[in-house]
N, C-alpha and C positions, 0 to 999 in steps of 0.2 A: 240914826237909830242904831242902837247897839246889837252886836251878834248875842244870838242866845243859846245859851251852854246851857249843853244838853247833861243829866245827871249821871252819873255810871254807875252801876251797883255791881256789889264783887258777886261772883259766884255763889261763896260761903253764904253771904246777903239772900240772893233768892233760892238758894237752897232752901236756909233757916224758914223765908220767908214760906214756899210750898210745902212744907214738910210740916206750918203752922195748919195749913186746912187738914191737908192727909191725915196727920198722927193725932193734930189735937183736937179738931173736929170743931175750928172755926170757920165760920160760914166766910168768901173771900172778899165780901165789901167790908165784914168786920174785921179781918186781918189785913186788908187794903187799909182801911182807915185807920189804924190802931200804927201801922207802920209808916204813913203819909207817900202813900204810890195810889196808884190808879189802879181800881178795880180789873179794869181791862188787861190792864199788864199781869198785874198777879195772876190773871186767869192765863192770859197768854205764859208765862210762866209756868204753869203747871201742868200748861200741854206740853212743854218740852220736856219735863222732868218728867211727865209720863212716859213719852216715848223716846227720850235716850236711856233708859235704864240703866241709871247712874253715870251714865257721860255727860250729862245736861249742862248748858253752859260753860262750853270750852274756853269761851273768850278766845282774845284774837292772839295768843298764843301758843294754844293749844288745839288746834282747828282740824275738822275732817280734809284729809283729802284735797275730798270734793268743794269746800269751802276754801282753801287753799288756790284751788283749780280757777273758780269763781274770781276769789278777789284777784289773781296774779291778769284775770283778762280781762277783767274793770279797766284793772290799769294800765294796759297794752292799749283797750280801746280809746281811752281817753288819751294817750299819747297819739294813738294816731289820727285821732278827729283834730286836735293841737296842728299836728304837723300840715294836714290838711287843710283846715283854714292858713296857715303860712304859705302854702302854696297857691290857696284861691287870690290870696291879696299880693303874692309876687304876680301872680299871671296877668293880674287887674294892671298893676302896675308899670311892667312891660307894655302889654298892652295898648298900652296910654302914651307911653315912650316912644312909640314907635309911628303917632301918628300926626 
């Protein structure tokens, strides 16, 4: 079974896209459908562009902080749960060596 890629859309993208309900006063399943996204998302959408007032959608270039913060110990933990399983399966394997 094949992986499935996920779609990316720019900033400018759901900018345009939130700024279609706000200014021009389509309702969001008709600008959801009109653009081929999910109702759901355009609305999720629109909550961020509500409440970043005009920083919305940084993408992973341009990140808070805080998101910054977040991603760098994603991936701290995921190295070190890696490291840890390499550890459970040497100790297994000693273990076992030794008996």
């Amino acid at each position: 079974m094949g992986k499935v890629i996920r779609r990316q859309y720019t900033p400018e993208f759901k900018r345009e896209a939130v700024e279609m309900v706000i200014k021009e006063n389509y309702t969001i399943v008709k600008a959801a459908k009109s653009l081929g996204i999910s109702s759901g998302m355009l609305s999720r959408w629109k909550g961020e562009y509500l409440a970043g007032k005009g920083d919305a959608f940084p993408g992973t270039g341009h990140q808070t902080p805080e998101a910054g913060e977040i991603r760098r110990l994603k991936e701290e933990n995921r190295k070190l749960r890696m490291e840890k399983e390499i550890l459970k399966k040497a100790t297994a394997f000693f273990a076992k060596e030794q008996d």
